[in-house]
Wavefront OBJ file of the C-alpha trace (Angstrom):
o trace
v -64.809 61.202 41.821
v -61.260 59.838 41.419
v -61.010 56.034 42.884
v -57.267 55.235 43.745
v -54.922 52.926 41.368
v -54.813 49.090 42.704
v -50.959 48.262 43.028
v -51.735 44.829 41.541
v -51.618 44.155 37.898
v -54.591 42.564 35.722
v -54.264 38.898 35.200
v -54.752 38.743 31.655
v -52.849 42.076 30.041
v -50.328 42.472 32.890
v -51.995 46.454 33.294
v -51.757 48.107 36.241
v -55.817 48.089 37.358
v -56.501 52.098 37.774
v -60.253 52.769 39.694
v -61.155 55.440 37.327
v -60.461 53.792 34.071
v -63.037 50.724 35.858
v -65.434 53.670 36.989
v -65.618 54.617 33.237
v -65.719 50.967 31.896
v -68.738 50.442 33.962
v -66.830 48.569 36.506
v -65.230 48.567 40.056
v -65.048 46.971 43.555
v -65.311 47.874 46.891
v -63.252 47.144 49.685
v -64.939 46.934 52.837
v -62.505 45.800 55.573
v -62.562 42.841 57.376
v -61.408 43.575 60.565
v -63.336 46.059 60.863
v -66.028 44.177 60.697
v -65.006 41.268 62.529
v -63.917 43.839 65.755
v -67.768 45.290 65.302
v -69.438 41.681 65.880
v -66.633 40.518 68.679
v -67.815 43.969 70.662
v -71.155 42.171 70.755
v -70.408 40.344 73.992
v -72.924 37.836 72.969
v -71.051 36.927 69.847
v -67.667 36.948 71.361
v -68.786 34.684 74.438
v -69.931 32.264 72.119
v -66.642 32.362 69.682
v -64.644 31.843 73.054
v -66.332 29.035 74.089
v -66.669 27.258 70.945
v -62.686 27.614 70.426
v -62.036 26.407 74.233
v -64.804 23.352 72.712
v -63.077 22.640 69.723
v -59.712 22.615 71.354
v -60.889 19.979 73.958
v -61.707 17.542 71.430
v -59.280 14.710 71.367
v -59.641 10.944 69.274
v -61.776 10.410 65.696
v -65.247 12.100 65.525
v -67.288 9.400 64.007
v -69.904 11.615 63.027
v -69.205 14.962 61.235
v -71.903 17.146 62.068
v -69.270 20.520 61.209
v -66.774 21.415 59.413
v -64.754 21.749 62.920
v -65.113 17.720 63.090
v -63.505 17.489 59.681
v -60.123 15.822 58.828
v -58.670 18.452 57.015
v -59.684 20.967 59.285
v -58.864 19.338 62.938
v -55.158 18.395 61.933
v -54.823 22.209 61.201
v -55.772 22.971 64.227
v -53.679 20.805 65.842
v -50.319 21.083 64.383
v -50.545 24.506 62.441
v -52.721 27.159 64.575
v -53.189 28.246 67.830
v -56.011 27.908 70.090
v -57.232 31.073 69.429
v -56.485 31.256 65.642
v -59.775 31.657 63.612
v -60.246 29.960 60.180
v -62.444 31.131 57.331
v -64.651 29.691 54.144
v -64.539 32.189 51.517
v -67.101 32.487 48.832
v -67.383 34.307 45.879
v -70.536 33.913 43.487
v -72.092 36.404 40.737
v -75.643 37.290 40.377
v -77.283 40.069 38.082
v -78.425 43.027 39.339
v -82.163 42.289 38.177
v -83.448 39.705 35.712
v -82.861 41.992 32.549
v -79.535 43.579 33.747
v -76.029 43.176 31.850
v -74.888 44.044 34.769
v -74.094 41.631 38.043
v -72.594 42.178 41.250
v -69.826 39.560 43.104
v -69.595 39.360 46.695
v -66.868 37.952 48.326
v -68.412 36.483 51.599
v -66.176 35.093 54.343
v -68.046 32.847 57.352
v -65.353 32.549 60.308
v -65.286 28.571 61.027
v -65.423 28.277 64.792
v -68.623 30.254 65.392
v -71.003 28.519 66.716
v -73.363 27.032 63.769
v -76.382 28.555 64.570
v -74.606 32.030 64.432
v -73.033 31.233 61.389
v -75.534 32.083 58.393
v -76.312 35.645 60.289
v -72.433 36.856 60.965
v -71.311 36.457 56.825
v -68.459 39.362 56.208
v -68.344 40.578 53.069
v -64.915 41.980 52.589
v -64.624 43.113 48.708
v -67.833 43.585 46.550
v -66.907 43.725 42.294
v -70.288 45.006 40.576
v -69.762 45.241 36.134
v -70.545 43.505 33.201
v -68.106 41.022 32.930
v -66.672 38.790 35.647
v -64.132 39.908 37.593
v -60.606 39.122 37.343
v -60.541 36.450 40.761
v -56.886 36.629 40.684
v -57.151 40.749 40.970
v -59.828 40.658 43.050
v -58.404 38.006 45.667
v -54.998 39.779 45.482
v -56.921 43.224 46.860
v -58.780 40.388 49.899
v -54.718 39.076 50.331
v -53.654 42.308 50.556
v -56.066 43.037 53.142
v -55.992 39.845 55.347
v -51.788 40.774 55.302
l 1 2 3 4 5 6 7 8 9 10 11 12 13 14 15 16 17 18 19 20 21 22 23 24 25 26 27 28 29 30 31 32 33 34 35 36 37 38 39 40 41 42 43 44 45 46 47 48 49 50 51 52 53 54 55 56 57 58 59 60 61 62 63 64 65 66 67 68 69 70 71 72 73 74 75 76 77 78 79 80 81 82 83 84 85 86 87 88 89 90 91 92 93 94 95 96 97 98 99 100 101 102 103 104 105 106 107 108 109 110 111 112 113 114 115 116 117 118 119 120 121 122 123 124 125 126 127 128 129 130 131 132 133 134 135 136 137 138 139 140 141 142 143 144 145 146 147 148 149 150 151 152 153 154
């Protein structure tokens, strides 16, 4: 199976990455795109219902939230969406975290998990996107790896 070259370069050696020199090397990533994913859950009238009205929520809120019970009520975040974005802009959290494959494995696997902000909290910890997916030996090259999520968020 031939896997397609990555126009990026490796961080380190300045290589062009090529997907069958990784297949044979023991390791790769997967690109599984985002809006694809993020068009499958808005078709879910539920979902989108509740993204709509948190936005119209979040966009009401006017003065200092004294407590901060979400990361919408935050002061980074709520300047952002005042001065920078639109109404119906969506902001993410992006996550990226190893683990091994089982207990006695060389080999570990590295999601890249995204968690759109404005969902409604509840919703959040069952609608996590997982847009690239690196599985190998070593850890991956995070400047390669979120170049390919860049690419694909462009």
């Amino acid at each position: 199976m031939e896997r397609n070259s990555q126009d990026s370069e490796r961080g380190q050696c300045g290589k062009p990455y090529n997907g069958g020199e990784m297949m044979r090397d023991g390791q790769f990533f997967v690109s599984l795109p985002f809006q694809r994913q993020l068009s499958s859950q808005l078709a879910n009238k539920e979902v989108a219902s509740a993204l709509l009205d948190r936005l119209h929520m979040i966009h009401q809120k006017t003065g200092v939230v004294e407590s901060k019970p979400d990361i919408t009520d935050g002061g980074m975040y709520r300047p952002i969406r005042k001065q920078q974005i639109s109404e119906n802009d969506l902001t993410l959290t992006l996550n990226a975290d190893g683990a091994p494959i089982f207990k006695s494995s060389n080999y570990s696997r590295w999601p890249v998990k995204l968690v759109v902000n404005e969902l409604p909290r509840y919703m959040r910890q069952f609608k996590v996107f997982v847009p690239l997916l690196w599985y190998g030996q070593s850890r991956p090259d995070m400047t390669s790896l979120l170049g390919s999520f860049a690419k694909q968020m462009d």
